[in-house]
Short mmCIF file of the C-alpha atoms (twelve columns), coordinates in Angstrom:
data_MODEL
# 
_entry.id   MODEL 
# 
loop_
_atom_site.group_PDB 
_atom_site.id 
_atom_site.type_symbol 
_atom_site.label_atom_id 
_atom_site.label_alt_id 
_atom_site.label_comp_id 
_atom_site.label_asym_id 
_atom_site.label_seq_id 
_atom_site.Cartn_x 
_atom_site.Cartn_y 
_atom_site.Cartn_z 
_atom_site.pdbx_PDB_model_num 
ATOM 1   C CA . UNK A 1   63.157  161.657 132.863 1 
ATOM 2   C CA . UNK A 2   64.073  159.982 136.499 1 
ATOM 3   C CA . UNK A 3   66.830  161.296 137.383 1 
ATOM 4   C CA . UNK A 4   69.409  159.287 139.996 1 
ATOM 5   C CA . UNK A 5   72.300  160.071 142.738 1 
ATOM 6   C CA . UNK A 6   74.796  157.943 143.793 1 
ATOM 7   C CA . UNK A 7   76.827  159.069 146.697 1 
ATOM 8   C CA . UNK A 8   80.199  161.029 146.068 1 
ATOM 9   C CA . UNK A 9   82.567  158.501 147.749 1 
ATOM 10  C CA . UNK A 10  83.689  155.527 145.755 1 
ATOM 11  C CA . UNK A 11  84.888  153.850 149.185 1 
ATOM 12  C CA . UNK A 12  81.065  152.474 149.613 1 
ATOM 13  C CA . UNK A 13  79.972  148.933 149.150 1 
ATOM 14  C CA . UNK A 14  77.260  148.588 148.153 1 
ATOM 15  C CA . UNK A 15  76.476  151.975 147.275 1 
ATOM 16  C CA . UNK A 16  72.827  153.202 147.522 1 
ATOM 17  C CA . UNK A 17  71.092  153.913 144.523 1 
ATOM 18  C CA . UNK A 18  68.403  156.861 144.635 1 
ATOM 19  C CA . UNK A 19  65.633  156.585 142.180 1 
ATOM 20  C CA . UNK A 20  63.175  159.461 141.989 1 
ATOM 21  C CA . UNK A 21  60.143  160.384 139.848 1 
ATOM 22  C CA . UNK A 22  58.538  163.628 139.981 1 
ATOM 23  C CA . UNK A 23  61.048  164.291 142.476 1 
ATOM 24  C CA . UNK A 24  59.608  161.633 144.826 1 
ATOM 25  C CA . UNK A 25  61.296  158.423 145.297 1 
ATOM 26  C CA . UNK A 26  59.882  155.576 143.423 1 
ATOM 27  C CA . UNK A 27  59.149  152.292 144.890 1 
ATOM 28  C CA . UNK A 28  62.025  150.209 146.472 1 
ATOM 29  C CA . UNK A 29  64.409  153.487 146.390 1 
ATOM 30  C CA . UNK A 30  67.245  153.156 148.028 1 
ATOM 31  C CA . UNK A 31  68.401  150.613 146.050 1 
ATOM 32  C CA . UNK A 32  71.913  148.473 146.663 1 
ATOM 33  C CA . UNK A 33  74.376  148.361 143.997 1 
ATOM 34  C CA . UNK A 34  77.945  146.827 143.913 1 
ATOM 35  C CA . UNK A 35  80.640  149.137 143.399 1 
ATOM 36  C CA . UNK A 36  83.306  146.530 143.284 1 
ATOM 37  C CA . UNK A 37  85.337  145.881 139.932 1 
ATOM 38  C CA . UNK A 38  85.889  142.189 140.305 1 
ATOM 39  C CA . UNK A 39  88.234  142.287 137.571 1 
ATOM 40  C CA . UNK A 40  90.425  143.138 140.387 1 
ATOM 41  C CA . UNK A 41  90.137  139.601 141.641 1 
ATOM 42  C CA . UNK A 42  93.077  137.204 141.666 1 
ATOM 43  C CA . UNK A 43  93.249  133.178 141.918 1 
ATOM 44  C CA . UNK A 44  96.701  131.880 142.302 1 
ATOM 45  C CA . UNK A 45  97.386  128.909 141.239 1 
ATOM 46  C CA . UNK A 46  93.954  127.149 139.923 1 
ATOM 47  C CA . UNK A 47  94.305  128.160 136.196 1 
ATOM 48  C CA . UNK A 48  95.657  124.878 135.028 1 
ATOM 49  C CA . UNK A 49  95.816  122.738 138.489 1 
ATOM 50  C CA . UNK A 50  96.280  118.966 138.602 1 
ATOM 51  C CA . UNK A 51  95.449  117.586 141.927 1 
ATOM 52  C CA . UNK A 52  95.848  113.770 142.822 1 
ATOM 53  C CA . UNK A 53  92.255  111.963 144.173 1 
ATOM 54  C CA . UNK A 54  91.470  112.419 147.727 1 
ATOM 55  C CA . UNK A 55  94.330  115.303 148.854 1 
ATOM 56  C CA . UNK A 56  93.284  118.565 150.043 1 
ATOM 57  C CA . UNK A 57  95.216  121.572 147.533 1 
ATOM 58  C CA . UNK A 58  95.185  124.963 148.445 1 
ATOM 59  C CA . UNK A 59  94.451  128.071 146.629 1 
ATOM 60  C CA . UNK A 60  94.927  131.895 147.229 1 
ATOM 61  C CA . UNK A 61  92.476  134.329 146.141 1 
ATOM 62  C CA . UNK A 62  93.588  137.795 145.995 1 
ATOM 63  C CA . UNK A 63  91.919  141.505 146.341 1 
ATOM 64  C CA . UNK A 64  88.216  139.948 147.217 1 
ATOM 65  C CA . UNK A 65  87.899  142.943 149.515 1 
ATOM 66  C CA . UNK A 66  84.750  141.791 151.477 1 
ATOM 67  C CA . UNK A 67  84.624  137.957 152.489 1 
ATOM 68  C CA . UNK A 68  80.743  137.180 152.590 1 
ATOM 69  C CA . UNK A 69  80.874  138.053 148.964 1 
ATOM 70  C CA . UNK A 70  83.031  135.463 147.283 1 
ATOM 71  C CA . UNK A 71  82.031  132.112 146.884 1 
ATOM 72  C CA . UNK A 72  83.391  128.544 145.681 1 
ATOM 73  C CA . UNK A 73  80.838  126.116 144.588 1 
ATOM 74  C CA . UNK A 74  81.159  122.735 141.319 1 
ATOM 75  C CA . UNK A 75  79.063  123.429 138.015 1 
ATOM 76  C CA . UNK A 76  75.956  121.755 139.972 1 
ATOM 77  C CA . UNK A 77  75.436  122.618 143.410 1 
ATOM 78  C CA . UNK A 78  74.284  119.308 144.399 1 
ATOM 79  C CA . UNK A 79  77.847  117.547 143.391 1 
ATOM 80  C CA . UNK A 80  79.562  115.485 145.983 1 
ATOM 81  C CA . UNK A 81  82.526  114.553 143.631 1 
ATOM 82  C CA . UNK A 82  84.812  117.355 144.888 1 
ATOM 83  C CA . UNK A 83  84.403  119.825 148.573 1 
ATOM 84  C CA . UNK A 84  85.490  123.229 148.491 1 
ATOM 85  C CA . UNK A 85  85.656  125.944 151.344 1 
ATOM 86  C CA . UNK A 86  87.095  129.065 151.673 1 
ATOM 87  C CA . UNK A 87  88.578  131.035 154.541 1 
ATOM 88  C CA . UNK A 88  89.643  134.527 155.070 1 
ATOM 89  C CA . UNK A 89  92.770  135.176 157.051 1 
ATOM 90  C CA . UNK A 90  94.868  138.605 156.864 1 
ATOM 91  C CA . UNK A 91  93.150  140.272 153.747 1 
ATOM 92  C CA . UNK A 92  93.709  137.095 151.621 1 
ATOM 93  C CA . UNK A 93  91.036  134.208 150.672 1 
ATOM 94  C CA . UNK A 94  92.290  130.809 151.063 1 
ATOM 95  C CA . UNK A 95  90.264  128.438 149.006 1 
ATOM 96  C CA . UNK A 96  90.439  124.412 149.688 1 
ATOM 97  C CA . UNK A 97  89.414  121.727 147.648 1 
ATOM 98  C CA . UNK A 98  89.067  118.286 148.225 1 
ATOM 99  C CA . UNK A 99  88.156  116.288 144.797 1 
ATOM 100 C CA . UNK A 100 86.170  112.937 145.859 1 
ATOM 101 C CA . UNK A 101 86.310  111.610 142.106 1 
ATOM 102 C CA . UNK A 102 88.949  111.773 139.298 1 
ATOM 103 C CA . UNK A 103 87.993  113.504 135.554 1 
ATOM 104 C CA . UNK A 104 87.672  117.140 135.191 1 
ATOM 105 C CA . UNK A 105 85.912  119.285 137.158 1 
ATOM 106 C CA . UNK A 106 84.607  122.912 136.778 1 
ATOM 107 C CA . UNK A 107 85.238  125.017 139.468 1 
ATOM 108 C CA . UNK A 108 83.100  128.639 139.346 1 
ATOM 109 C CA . UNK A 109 84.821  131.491 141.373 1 
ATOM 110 C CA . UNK A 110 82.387  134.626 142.343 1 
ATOM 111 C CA . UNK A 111 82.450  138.007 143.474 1 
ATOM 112 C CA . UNK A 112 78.753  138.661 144.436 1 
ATOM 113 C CA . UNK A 113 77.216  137.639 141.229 1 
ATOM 114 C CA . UNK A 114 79.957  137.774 138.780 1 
ATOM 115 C CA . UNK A 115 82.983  135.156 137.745 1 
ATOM 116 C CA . UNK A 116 86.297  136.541 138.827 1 
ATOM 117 C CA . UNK A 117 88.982  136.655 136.387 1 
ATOM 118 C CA . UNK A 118 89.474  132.811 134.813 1 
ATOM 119 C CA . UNK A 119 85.943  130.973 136.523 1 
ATOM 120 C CA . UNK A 120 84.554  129.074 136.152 1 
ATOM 121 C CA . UNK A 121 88.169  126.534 136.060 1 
ATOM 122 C CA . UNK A 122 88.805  123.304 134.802 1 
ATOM 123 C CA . UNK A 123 90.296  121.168 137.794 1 
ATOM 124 C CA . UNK A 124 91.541  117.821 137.098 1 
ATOM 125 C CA . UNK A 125 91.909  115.171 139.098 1 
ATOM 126 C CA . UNK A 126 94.662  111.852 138.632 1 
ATOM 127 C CA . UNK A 127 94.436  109.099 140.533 1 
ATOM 128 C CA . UNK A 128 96.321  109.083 143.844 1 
ATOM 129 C CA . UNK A 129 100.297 109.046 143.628 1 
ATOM 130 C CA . UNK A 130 101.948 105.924 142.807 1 
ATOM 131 C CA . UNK A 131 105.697 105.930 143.542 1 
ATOM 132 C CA . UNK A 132 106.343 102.807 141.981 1 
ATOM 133 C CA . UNK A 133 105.419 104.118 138.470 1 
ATOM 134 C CA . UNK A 134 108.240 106.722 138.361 1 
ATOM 135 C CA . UNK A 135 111.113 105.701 136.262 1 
ATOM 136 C CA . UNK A 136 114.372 107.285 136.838 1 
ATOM 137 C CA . UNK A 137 117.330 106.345 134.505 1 
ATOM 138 C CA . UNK A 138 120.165 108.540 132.703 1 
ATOM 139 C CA . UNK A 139 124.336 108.584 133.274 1 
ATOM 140 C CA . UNK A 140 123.724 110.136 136.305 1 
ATOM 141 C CA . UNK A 141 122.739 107.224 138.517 1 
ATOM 142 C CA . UNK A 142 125.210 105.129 137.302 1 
ATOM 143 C CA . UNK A 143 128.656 105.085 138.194 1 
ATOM 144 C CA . UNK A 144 131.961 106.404 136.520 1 
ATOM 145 C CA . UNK A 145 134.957 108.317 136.533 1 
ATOM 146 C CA . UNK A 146 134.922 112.250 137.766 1 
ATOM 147 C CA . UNK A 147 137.268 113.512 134.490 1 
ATOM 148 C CA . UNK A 148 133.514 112.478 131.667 1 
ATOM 149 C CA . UNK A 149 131.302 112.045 134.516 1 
ATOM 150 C CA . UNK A 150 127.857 113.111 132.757 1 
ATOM 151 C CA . UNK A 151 125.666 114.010 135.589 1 
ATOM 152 C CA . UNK A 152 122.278 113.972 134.223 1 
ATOM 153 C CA . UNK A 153 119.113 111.593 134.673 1 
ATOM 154 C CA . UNK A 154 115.408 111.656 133.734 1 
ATOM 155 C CA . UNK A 155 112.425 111.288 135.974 1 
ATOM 156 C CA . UNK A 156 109.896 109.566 133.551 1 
ATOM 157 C CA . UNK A 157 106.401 110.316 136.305 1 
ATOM 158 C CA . UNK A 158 103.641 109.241 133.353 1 
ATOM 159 C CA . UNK A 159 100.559 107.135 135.008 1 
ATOM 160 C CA . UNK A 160 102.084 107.920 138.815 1 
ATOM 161 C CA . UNK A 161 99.094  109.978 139.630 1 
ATOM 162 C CA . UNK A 162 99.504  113.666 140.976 1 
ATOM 163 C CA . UNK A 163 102.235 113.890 143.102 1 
ATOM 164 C CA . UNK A 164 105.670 115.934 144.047 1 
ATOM 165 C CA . UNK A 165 109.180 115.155 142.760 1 
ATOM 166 C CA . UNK A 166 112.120 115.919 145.434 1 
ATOM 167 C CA . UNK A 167 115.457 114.875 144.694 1 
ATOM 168 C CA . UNK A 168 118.253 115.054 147.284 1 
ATOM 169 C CA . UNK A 169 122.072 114.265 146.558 1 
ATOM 170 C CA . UNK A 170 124.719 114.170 148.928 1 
ATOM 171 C CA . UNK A 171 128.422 113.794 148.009 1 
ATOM 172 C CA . UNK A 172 131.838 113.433 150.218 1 
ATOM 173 C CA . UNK A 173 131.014 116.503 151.611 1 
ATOM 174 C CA . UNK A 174 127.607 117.451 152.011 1 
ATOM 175 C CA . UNK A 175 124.447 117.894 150.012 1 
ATOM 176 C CA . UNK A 176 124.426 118.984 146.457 1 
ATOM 177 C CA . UNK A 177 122.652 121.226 144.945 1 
ATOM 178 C CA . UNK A 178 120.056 119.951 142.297 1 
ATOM 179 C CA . UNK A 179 118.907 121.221 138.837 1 
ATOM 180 C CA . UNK A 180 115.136 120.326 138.040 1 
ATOM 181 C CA . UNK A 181 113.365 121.332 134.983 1 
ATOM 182 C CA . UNK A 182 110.437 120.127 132.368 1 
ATOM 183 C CA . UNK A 183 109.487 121.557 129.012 1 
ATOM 184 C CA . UNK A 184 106.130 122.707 130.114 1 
ATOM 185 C CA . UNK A 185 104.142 122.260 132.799 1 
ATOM 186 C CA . UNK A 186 102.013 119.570 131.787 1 
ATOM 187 C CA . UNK A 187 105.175 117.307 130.666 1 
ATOM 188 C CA . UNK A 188 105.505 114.617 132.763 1 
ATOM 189 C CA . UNK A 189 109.537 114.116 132.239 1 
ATOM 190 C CA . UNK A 190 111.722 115.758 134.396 1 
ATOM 191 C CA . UNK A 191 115.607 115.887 133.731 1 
ATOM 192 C CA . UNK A 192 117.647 116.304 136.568 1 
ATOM 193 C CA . UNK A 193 121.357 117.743 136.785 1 
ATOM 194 C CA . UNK A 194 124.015 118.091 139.738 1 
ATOM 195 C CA . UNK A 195 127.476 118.757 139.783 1 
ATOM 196 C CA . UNK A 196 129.953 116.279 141.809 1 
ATOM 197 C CA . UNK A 197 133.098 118.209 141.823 1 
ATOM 198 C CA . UNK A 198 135.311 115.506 143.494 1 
ATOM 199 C CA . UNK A 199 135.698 111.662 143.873 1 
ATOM 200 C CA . UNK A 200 133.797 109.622 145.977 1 
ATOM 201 C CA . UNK A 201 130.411 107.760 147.450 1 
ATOM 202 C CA . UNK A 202 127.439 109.782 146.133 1 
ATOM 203 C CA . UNK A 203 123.850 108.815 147.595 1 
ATOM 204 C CA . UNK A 204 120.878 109.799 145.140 1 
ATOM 205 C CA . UNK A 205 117.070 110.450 146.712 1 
ATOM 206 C CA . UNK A 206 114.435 110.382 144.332 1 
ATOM 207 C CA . UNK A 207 111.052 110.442 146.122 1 
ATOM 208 C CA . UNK A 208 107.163 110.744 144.703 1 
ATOM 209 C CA . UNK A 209 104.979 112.605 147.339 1 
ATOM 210 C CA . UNK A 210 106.815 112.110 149.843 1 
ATOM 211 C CA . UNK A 211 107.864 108.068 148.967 1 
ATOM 212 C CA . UNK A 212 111.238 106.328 147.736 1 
ATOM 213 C CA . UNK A 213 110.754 105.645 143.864 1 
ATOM 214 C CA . UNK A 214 112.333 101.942 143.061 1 
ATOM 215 C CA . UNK A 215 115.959 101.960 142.988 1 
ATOM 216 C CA . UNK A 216 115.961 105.250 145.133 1 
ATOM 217 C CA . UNK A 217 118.004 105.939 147.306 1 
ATOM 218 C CA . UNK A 218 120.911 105.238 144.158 1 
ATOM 219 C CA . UNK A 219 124.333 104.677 145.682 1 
ATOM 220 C CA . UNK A 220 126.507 106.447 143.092 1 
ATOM 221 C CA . UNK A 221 130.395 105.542 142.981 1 
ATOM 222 C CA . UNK A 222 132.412 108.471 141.149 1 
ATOM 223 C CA . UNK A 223 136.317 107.460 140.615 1 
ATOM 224 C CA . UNK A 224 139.604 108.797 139.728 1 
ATOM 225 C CA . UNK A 225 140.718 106.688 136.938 1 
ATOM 226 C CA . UNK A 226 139.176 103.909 134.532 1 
ATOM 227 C CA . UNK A 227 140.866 101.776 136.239 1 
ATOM 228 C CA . UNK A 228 139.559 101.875 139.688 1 
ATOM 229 C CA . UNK A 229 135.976 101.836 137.803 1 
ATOM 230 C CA . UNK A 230 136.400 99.106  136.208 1 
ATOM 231 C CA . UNK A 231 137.883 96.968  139.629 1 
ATOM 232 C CA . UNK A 232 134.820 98.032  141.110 1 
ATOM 233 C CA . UNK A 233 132.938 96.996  138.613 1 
ATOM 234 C CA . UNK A 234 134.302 93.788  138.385 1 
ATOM 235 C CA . UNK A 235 133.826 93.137  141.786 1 
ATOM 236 C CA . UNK A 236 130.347 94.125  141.982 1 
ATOM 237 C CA . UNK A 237 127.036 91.366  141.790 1 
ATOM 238 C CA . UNK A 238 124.694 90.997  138.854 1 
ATOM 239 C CA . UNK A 239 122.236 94.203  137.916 1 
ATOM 240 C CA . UNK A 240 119.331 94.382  140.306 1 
ATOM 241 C CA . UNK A 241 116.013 93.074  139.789 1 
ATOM 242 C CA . UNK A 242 114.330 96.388  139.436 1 
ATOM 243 C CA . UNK A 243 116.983 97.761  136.788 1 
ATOM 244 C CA . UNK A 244 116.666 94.344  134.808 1 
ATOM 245 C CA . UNK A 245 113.024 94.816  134.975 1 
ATOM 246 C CA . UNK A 246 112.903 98.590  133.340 1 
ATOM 247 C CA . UNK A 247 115.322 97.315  131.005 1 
ATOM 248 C CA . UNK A 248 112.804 94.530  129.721 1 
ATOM 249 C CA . UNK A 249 110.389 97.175  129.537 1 
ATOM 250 C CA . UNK A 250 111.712 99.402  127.780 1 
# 
C-alpha cells in the first residue's frame, strides 16, 4: 500500500500531495491539489439574464478566493458572438459581457477546472432597445376627477428589445412616489400605480433605457368635480395621432 500526507492546515491552496512507495517518494511527488470547495462560488445575477445586443452588463461573482483561478469563456473558445472579461477588485469578481450577436448563448463559469454553482448559463440576447415599441395605456394617463380617480396604467414592453423601465410622476407638489410590478420576471407587462392625493396638473415620465416612450411625458389633469372635467374636456383638440394610432391597433 502507498501511503499519502497532506499537510495539517486546510488554509493551503493548492495543497501538496506526498506520494511514497517503499517509503520513497514516487515519481512527480509533491503533487498539487486544489483544496477549494467551489460550491462556495456565487454568480449574481446571470442565472436567467436578458441583455439587449451590443451593451456591456455586469456581473458579480462571489467567494472565488484566488483570482488567476476563475475564468469566463462561450461554449467554443473561438466565438466572437459575445466578449467577456473579468476583474478582481476588493475580494469580489466582476465579470463583463459584451454579446456581439442576439440568440442564446452559453456562458461556462470556472473555478480551476470545475463549473461553479449554475455554469455553464444560458445568456440571451434581444435586439437593442426600441422605445417606440412600448405601449403605455390604463386610467391612469388619462384625465379625471380626484373623488374615482383610478390611478393605474400598463407598460406593454413586448418586441422593445432589452431595456429599463423608469417612470417618474410629479404632482402640485412634488414627485410621487411610483408602484412597479410584473408577474414574473420574464413578463413583459408592467402595471404601474401612484397615488395623487389632491387636484391638479400631473406630468407622467415613462422612459425605455433611458428614452421618452410615445406619448411620454403624459400631461395628466386631475379635477374637483365632473363638471370642471368635462369643461376641460370640451375645450380640448381631437385625440393625438399616437393615441389614435394604438387605438387602431389594438
Amino acid at each position: 500500500m502507498a501511503p499519502c500526507s497532506v499537510p495539517s492546515s486546510t488554509t493551503a491552496n493548492p495543497w501538496q500531495l506526498k506520494v511514497f512507495f517503499n517509503e520513497e517518494p514516487i515519481f512527480g511527488s509533491p503533487f498539487q491539489v486544489d483544496a477549494f470547495d467551489v460550491t462556495r462560488v456565487q454568480v449574481i445575477g446571470l442565472q436567467s439574464a436578458t441583455v439587449g445586443l451590443g451593451q456591456q452588463c455586469n456581473f458579480s461573482v462571489l467567494r472565488a478566493e484566488e483570482p488567476n483561478r476563475c475564468k469566463c469563456k462561450t461554449k467554443e473558445d473561438t466565438s466572437t458572438s459575445i466578449s467577456c472579461r473579468m476583474k478582481w477588485v476588493r475580494g469580489t469578481f466582476t465579470l463583463y459581457v459584451k454579446p456581439q450577436e442576439t440568440g442564446h448563448h452559453v456562458l461556462q463559469v470556472k473555478y480551476g477546472s470545475q463549473h461553479v454553482p449554475g455554469s455553464p448559463f444560458i445568456l440571451r440576447v434581444s435586439g437593442p432597445p426600441d422605445p417606440s415599441k412600448v405601449r403605455v395605456t390604463g386610467p391612469g394617463i388619462e384625465h379625471g376627477v380626484l373623488a374615482v380617480y383610478q390611478s393605474h396604467f400598463v407598460c406593454e414592453t413586448k418586441g422593445a428589445g432589452a431595456g429599463q423601465l423608469t417612470v417618474r410622476v410629479r404632482g402640485p407638489k412634488g414627485a410621487f412616489r411610483v408602484e412597479m410590478q410584473r408577474k414574473s420576471q420574464k413578463d413583459r407587462t408592467i402595471l404601474c400605480k401612484y397615488h395623487p392625493n389632491e387636484a391638479g396638473d400631473y406630468l407622467i415620465h415613462v422612459k425605455w433605457s433611458g428614452e421618452h416612450v410615445p406619448g411620454s411625458p403624459f400631461h395628466v389633469h386631475i379635477f374637483e368635480t365632473q363638471e370642471d372635467l368635462q369643461h376641460f374636456l370640451n375645450s380640448q383638440p381631437t385625440e393625438p395621432k399616437w393615441r389614435q394610432q394604438w387605438s387602431e391597433e389594438l
